[in-house]
C-alpha positions in Angstrom: 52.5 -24.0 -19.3 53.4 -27.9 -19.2 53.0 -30.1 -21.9 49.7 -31.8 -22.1 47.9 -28.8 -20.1 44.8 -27.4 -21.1 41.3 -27.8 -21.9 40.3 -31.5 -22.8 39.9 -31.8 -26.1 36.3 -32.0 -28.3 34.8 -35.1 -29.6 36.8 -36.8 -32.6 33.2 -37.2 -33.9 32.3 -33.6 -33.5 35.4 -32.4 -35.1 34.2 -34.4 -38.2 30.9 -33.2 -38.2 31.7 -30.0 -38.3 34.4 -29.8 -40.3 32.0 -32.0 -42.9 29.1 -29.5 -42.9 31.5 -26.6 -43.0 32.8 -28.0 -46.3 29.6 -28.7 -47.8 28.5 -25.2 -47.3 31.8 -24.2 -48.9 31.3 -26.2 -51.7 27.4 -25.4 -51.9 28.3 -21.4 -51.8 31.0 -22.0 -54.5 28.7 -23.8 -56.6 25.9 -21.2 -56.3 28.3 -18.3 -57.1 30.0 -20.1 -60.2 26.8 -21.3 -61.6 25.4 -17.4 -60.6 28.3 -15.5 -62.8 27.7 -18.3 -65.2 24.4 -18.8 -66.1 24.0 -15.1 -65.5 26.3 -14.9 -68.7 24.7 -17.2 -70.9 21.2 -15.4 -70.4 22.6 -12.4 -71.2 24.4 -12.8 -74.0 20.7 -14.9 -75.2 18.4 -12.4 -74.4 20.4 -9.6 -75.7 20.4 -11.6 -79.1 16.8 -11.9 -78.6 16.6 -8.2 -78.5 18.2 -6.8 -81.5 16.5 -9.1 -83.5 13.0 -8.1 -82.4 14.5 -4.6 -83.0 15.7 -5.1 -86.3 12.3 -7.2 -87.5 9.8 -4.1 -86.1 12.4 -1.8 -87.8 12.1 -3.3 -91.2 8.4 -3.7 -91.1 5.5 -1.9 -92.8 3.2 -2.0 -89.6 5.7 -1.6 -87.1 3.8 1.2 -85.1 0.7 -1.4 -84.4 1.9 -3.2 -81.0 0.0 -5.7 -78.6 -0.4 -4.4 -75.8 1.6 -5.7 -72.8 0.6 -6.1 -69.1 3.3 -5.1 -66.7 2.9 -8.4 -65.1 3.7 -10.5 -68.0 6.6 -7.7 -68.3 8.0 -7.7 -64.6 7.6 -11.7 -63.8 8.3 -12.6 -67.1 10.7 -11.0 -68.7 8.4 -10.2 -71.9 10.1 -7.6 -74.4 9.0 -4.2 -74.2 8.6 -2.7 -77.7 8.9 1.3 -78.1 8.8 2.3 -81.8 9.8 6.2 -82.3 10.3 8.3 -85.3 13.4 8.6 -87.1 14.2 11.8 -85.4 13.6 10.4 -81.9 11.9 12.6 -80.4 7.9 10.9 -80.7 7.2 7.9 -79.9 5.0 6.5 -82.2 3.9 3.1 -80.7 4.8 1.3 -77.0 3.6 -2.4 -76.0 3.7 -0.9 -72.2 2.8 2.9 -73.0 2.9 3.8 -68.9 7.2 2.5 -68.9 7.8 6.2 -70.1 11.7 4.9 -70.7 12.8 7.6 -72.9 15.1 6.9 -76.0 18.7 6.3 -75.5 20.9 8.8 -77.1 23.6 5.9 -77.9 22.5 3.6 -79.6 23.1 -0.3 -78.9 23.3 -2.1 -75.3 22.7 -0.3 -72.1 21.6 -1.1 -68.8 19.2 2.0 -67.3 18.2 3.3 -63.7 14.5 3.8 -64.2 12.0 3.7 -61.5 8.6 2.1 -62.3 6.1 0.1 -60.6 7.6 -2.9 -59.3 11.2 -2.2 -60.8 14.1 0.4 -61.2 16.8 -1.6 -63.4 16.0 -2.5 -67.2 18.1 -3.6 -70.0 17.7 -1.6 -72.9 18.9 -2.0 -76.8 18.2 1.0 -79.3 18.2 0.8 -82.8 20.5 3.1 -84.8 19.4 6.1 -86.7 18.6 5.4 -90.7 22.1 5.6 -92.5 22.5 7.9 -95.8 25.5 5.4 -96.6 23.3 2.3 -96.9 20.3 4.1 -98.2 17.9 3.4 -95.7 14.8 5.5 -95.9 15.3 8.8 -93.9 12.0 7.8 -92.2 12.6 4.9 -91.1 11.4 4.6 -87.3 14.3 3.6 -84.5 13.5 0.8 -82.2 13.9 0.2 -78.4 13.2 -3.0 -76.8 13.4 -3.0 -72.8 13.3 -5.8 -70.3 13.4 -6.0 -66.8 17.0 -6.8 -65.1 15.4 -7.8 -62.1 14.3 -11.2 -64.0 17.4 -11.8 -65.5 19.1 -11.7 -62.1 16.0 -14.0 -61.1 16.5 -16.4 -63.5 20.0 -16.4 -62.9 20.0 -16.9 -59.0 16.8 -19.5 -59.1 19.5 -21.6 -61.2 22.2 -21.2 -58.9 19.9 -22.6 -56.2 19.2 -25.5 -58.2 22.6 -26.1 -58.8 23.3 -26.1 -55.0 20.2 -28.4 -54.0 22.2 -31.3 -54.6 24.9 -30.6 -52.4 22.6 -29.7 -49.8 20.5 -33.1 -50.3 24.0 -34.7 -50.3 24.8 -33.5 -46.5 22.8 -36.1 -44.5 23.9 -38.8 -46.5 27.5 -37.2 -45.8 27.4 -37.1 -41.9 25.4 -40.8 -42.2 28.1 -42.2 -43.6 30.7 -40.4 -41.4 28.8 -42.1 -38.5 29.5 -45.3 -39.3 33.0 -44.8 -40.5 33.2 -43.3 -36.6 31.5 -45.8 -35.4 33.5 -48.7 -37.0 37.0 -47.1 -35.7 35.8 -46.7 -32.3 34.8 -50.4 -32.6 38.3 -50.7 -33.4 39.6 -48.6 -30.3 37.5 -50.5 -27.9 38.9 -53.9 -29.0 42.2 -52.5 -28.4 40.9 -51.5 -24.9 39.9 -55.2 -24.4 43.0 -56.2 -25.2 45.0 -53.4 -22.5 42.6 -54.2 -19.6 43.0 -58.2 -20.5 46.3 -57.9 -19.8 48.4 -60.3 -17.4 50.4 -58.1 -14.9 53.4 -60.4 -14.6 53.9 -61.1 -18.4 52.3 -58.0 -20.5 51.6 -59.1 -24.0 52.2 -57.4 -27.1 48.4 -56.2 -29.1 48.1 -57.0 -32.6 48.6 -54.3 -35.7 46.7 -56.4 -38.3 43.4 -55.2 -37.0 43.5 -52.1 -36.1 43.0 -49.0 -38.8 46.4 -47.7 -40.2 45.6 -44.5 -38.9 45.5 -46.5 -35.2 48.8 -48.4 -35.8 51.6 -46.1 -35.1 49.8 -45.9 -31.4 50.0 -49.6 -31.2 53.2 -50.1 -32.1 54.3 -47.5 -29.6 52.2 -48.7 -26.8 53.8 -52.8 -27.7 57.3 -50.9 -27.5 56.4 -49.5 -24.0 55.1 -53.3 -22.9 58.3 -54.6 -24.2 60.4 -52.1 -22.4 57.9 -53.2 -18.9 58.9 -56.3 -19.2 62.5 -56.1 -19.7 61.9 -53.9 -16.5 59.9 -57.0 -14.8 62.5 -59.6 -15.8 65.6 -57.3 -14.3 63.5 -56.7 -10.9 62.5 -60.5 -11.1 66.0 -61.6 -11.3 67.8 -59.1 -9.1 65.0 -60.4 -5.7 65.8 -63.8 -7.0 69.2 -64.0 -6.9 68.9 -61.6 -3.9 67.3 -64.1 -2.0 69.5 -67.1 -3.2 72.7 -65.2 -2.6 71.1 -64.1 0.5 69.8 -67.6 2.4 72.9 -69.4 2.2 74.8 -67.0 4.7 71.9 -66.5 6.6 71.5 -70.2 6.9 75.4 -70.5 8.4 74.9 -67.6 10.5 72.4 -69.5 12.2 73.6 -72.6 12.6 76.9 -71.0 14.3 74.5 -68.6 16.5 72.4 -72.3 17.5 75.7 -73.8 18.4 76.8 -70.8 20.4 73.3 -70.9 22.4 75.2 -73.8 25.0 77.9 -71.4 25.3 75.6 -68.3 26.3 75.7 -67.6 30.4 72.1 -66.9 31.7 71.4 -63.2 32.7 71.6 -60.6 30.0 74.2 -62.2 27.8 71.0 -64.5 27.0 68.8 -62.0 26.7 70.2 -60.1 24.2 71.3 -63.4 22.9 67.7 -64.5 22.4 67.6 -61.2 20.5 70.3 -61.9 17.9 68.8 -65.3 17.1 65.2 -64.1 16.5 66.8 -61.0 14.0 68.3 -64.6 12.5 65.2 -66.2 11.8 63.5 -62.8 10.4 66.1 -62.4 8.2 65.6 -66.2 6.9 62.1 -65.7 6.8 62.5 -63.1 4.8 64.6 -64.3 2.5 62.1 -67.4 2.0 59.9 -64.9 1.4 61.5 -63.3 -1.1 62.2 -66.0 -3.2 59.0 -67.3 -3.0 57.4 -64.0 -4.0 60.0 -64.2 -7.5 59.0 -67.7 -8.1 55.0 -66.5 -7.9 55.9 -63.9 -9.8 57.4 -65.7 -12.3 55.3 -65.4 -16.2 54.0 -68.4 -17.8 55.9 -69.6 -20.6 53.4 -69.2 -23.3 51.2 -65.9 -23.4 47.9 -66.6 -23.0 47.8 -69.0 -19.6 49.2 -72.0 -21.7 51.9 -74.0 -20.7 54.9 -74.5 -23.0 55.3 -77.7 -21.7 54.8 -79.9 -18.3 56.2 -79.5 -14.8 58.6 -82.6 -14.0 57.3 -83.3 -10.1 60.1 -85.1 -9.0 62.9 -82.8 -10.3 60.9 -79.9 -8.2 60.3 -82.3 -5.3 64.3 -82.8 -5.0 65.0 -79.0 -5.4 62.6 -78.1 -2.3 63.9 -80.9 -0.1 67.6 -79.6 -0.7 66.9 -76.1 -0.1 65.4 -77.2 3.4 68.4 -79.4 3.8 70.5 -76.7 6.3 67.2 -76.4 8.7 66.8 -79.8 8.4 70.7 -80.5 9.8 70.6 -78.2 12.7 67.2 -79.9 13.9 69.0 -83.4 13.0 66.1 -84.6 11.0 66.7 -86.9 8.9 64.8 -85.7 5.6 64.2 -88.4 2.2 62.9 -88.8 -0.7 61.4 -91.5 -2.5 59.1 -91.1 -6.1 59.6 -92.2 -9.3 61.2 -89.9 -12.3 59.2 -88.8 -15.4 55.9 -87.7 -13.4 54.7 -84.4 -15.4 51.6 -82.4 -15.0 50.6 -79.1 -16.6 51.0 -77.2 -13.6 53.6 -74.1 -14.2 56.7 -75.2 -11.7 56.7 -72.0 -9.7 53.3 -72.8 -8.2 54.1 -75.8 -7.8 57.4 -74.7 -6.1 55.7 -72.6 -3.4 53.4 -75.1 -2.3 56.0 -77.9 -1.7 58.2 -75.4 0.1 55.5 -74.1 2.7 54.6 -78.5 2.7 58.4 -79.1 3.7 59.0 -76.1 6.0 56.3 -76.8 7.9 56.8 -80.6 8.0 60.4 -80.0 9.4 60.1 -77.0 11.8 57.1 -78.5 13.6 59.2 -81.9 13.7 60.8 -83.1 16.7 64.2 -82.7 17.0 66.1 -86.2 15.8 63.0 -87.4 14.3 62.9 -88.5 10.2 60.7 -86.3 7.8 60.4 -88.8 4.3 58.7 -86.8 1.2 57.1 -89.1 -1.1 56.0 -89.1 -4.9 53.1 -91.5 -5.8 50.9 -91.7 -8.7 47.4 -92.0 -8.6 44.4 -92.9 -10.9 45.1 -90.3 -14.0 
């Protein structure tokens, strides 16, 4: 498989989003299931407290076998205590806030979690109350204590405070992906400046884009894609040179070759001699024209001097005028036109000098081929109002 082949990928955006809501639900089920374990702790280790001391307070008292009676509502939902008072032996039970449990007395006494099935639960937590102790003299009939309470509501109580734990995390999302939004939004801002910038660019004289403005995270592409302009022009600026002096090296042979090939035309006998002579004179001219051509196209081609259309400084006319009149100067001999100038120096305009270059050539060129032989062309620089 070559490099850079494969699917497109997804949305920078989407990635985000996703990656963003995939965290929060991390975050939101790590929350839960810390503050779960926790939470679940701390209501144990309360409510068991809770437990043995109602156990111990109905095992000292007088009138411990006289109970209120309980409704299994307020002991499912609510987690109320569950009272069971049985003799010393433990084998009757003497008293029960919720008679129809039927949880019989633990043999061990102390903290235990029980599998019993009743209406609308099967898990209870259960503390018994020890048997009366010779060693301590406690009466021999004094009654042992059991006080039950749903499991199911402790794990209730637990996971409703998990939830609430989580909620803010969950309210926190939307505000989350808002915000990611408009941190999207403003770097793709950023990305489609620098895409103004790319397409604004000027074919003959690419310019470098600007770091400063971009996000840091943008930069590094920047700076690579100003390295590859750089190395573009350096590649410009050879080509430039090589068809300009190309063409210069090329037009002044071309130029002798056909001035000796116009003063061989008298010595050229009619027939096929001066056919094929005809033949060799217009492959002359081509090749002139071409090389006009050529240097022309360098000279169009040519960058401004300051990036951005503006000109580093002005054009001196007359210096540009005396370079197009002498590069015409070998036509203008084997015509036998007499060619001049006449303007004043120190003319400027803010005209780049390559323009200004092709349009005096094709001016010149014209003015001395379509001359008449012998005849004076005289090229002349005046200034007008402004």
């Amino acid at each position: 498989m070559t490099r850079g082949s494969g699917a497109r990928p997804h949305s920078l955006r989407r990635q985000l989003w996703w990656w963003l809501v995939a965290l929060h639900l991390a975050a939101m089920a790590l929350t839960g299931l810390f503050s779960y374990q926790a939470y679940g702790r701390l209501i144990g280790i309360f409510m068991d407290e809770q437990m043995r001391l109602v156990a111990d307070s109905y095992a000292a008292g007088a009138q411990a076998h006289r109970l209120q009676p309980l409704a299994s509502q307020k002991a499912l939902a609510a987690g109320a205590f569950v009272v069971q008072i049985w003799s010393a032996d433990g084998r009757t039970l003497l008293a029960s806030s919720w008679p129809s449990l039927g949880l019989p007395l633990q043999t061990q006494p102390g903290f235990s979690t029980v599998d019993w099935r009743t209406e609308g639960d099967d898990r209870w937590r259960v503390y018994t109350g020890a048997a009366a102790d010779a060693a301590q003299q406690e009466p021999a009939d004094r009654p042992r204590v059991q006080v039950v309470q749903s499991a199911s509501f402790r794990q209730q109580r637990a996971t409703h405070r998990a939830l609430l734990e989580s909620l803010p995390i969950v309210l926190l999302l939307p505000v989350s992906l808002l915000m990611l939004w408009l941190i999207v939004a403003a770097g793709s801002r950023s990305l489609r400046e620098v895409a103004r910038d790319v397409a604004a660019q000027d074919e003959r004289n690419p310019a470098g884009l600007p770091v400063a403005r971009v996000p840091e995270e943008i930069g590094p592409l920047v700076v690579a894609f100003n390295s590859l302009l750089a190395r573009l022009r350096g590649a410009l600026d050879t080509q430039r040179r090589f068809v300009q002096d190309a063409a210069h090296e090329l037009r002044t042979p071309i130029t002798a070759i056909g001035l000796q090939v116009e003063n061989l035309r008298g010595l050229i006998p009619p027939g096929e001699a001066a056919q094929r002579f005809e033949q060799l004179e217009a492959g002359v001219r081509r090749a002139a024209h071409l090389t006009e051509q050529l240097l022309r196209l360098s000279r169009e081609d040519a960058p401004p001097a300051v990036a951005g259309g503006a000109m580093a400084e002005d054009t001196d006319l007359a210096a540009v005028l005396r370079e197009s009149v002498g590069q015409f100067m070998p036509l203008a001999d084997r015509r036998r036109i007499d060619v001049g100038f006449d303007g004043p120096a120190g003319v400027r305009v803010p005209v780049p000098a390559a323009e200004l270059r092709s349009i005096f050539d094709n001016l010149i060129d014209n003015a001395i081929r379509h001359a008449p032989e012998g005849s004076a062309v005289d090229v002349r620089l005046r200034g007008g109002a402004g």
